[in-house]
SEVOGU-902133 format. One line per field, with one value per residue: residue number from 1; residue in three letters; x negated, y, z negated of N, C-alpha, C, CB in turn. Coordinates in steps of 0.02 Angstrom, whole numbers. Atoms other than C-alpha are relative to their C-alpha. Glycine has a CB too. Layout:
% residues N
resi: NUM	...
resn: Ala	...
neast: X	...
nnorth: Y	...
nup: Z	...
caeast: X	...
canorth: Y	...
caup: Z	...
ceast: X	...
cnorth: Y	...
cup: Z	...
cbeast: X	...
cbnorth: Y	...
cbup: Z	...
***
This chain:
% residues 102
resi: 1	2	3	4	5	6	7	8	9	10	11	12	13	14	15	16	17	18	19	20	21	22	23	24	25	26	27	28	29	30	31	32	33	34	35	36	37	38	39	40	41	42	43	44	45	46	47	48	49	50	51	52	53	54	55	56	57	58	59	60	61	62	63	64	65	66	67	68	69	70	71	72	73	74	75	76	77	78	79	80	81	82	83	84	85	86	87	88	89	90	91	92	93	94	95	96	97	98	99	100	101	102
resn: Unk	Unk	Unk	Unk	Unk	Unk	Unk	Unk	Unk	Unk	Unk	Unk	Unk	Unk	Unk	Unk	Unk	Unk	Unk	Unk	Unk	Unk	Unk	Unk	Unk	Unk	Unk	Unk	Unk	Unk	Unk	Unk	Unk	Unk	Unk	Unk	Unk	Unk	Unk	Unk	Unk	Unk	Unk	Unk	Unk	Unk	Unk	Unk	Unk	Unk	Unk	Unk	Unk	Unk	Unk	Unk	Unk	Unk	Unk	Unk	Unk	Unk	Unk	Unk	Unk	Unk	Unk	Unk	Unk	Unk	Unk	Unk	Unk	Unk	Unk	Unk	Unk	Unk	Unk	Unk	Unk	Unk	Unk	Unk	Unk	Unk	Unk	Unk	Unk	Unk	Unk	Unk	Unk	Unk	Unk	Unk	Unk	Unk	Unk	Unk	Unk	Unk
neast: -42	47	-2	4	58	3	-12	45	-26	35	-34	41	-34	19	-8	0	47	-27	-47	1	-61	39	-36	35	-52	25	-2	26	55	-36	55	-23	65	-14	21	26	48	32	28	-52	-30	-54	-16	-42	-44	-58	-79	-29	-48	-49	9	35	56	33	68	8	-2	55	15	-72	-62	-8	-45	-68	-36	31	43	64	46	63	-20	58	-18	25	-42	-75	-17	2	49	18	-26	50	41	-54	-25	34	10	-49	-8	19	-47	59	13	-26	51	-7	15	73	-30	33	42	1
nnorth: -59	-61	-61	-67	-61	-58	-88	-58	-66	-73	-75	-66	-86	-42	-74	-25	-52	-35	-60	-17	62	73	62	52	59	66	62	84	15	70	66	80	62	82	61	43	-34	10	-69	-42	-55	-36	-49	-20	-41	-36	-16	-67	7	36	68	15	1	-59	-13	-41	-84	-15	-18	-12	-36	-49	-41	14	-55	-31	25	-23	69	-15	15	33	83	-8	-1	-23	-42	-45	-19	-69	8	4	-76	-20	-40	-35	-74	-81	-53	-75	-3	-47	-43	6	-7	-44	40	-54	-45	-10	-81	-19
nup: 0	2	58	-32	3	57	-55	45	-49	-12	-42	-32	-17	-68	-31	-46	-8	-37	15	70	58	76	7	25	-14	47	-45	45	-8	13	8	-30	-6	-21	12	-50	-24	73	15	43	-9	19	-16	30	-66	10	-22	14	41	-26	3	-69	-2	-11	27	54	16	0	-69	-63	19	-54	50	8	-26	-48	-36	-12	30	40	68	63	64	79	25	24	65	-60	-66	-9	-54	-40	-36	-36	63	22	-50	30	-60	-22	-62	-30	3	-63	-80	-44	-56	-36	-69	-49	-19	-66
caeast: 0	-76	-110	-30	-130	-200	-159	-226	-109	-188	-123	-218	-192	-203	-240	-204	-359	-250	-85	-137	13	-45	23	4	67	38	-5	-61	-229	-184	-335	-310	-432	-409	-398	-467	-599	-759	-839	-716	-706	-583	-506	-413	-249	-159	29	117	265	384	304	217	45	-62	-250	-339	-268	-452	-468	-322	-220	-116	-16	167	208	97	17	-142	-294	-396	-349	-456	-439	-455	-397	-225	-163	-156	-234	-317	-241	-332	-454	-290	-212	-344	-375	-306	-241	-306	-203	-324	-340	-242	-324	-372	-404	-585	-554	-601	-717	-677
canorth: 0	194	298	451	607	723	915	1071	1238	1390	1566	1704	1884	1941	2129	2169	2261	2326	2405	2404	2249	2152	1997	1840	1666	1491	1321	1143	1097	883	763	604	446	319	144	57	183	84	257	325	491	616	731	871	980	1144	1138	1299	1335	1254	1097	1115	1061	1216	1261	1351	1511	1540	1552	1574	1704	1824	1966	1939	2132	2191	2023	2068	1928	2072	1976	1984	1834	1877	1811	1805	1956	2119	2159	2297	2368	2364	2489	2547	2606	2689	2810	2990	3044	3208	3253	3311	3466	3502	3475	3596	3595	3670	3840	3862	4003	4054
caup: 0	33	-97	-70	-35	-163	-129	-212	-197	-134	-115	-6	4	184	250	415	503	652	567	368	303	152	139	39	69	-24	54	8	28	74	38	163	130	267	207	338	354	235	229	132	204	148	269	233	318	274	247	251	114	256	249	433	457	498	552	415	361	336	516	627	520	627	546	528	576	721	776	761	733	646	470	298	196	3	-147	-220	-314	-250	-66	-25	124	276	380	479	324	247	401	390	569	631	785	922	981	1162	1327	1416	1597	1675	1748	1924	1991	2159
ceast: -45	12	30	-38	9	17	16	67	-44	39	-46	31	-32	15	-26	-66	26	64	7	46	-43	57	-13	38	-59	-7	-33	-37	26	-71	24	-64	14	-23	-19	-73	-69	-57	16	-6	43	7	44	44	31	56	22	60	66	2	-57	-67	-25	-77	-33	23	-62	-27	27	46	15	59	78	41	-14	-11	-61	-43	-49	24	-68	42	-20	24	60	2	6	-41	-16	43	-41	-31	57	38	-10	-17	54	5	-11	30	-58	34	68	-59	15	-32	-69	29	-45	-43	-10	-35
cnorth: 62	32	68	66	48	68	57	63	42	67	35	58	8	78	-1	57	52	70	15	-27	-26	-25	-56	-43	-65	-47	-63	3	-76	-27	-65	-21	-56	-69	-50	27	-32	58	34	57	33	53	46	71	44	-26	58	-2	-35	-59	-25	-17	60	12	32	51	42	42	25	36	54	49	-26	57	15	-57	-18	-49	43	-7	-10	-37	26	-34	9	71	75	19	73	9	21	80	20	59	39	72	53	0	68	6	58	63	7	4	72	13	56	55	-7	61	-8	66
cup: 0	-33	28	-14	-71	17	-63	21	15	17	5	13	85	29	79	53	45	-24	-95	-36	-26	-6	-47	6	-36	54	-37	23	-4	22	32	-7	35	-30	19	15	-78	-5	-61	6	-22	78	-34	62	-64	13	-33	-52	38	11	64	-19	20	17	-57	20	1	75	57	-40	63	-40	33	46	48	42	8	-19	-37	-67	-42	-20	-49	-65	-15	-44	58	54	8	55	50	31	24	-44	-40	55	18	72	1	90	43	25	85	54	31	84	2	22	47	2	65	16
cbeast: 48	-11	-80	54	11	-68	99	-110	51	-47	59	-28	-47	29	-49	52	-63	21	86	3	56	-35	-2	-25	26	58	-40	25	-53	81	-14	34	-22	-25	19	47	32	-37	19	2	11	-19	13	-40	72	-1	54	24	11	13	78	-1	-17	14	-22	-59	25	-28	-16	48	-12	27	-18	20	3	-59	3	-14	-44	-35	49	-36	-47	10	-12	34	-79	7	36	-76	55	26	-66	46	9	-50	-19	-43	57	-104	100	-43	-87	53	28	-15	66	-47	11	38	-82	66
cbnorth: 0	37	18	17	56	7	0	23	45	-6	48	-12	84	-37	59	21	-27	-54	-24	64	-67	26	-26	1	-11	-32	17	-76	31	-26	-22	-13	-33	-10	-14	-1	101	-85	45	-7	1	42	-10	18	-56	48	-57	31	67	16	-33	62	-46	32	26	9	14	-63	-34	-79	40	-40	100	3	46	40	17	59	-61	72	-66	46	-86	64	5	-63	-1	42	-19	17	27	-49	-2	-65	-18	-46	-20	90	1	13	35	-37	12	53	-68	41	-9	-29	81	-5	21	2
cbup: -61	43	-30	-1	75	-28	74	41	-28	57	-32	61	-73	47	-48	-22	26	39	41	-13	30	-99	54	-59	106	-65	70	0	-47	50	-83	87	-68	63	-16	64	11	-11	49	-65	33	-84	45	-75	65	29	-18	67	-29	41	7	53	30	-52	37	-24	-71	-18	18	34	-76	82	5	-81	-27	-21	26	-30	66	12	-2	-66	5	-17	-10	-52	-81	-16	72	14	1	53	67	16	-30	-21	71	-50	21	-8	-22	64	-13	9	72	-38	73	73	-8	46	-37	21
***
């Protein structure tokens, strides 16, 4: 009979680098040891809070609001919020065209 897998939670705070969302979401960390395998290897898979399998969050996060793949990974708890968020707009100046000289 197979043991069933071990599995760790994790929650990560994620900040947005493109539009400045902080986020955080939980997931399982799932320890598989094939029993056929006389290595005894462990692999191991993200599952998201819906149950799905998942690549790492580590690696493949993508913001929720914008899209964007420029994601920090940080601890749980509060996120900073990203470079996006932190920058002050300064509204440029108006164009102005060359004058001629005829």
């Amino acid at each position: 009979m197979a043991e069933e897998p071990r599995s760790v939670p994790e929650t990560f705070a994620f900040a947005c680098g493109d539009c400045g969302h902080t986020w955080e979401a939980g997931f399982e960390l799932m320890f598989f040891t094939d029993p056929l395998d006389a290595s005894g290897l462990t692999t191991q898979e993200y599952v998201d809070e819906a149950g799905k399998a998942i690549r790492s969050p580590l690696a493949d996060a993508v913001c929720p609001r914008c899209g964007g793949r420029t994601v920090h990974v940080g601890q749980a708890g509060p996120a900073e919020p990203g470079p996006a968020a932190r920058h002050t707009h300064r509204p440029r100046p108006p164009h102005r065209s060359p004058e001629r000289s005829e």
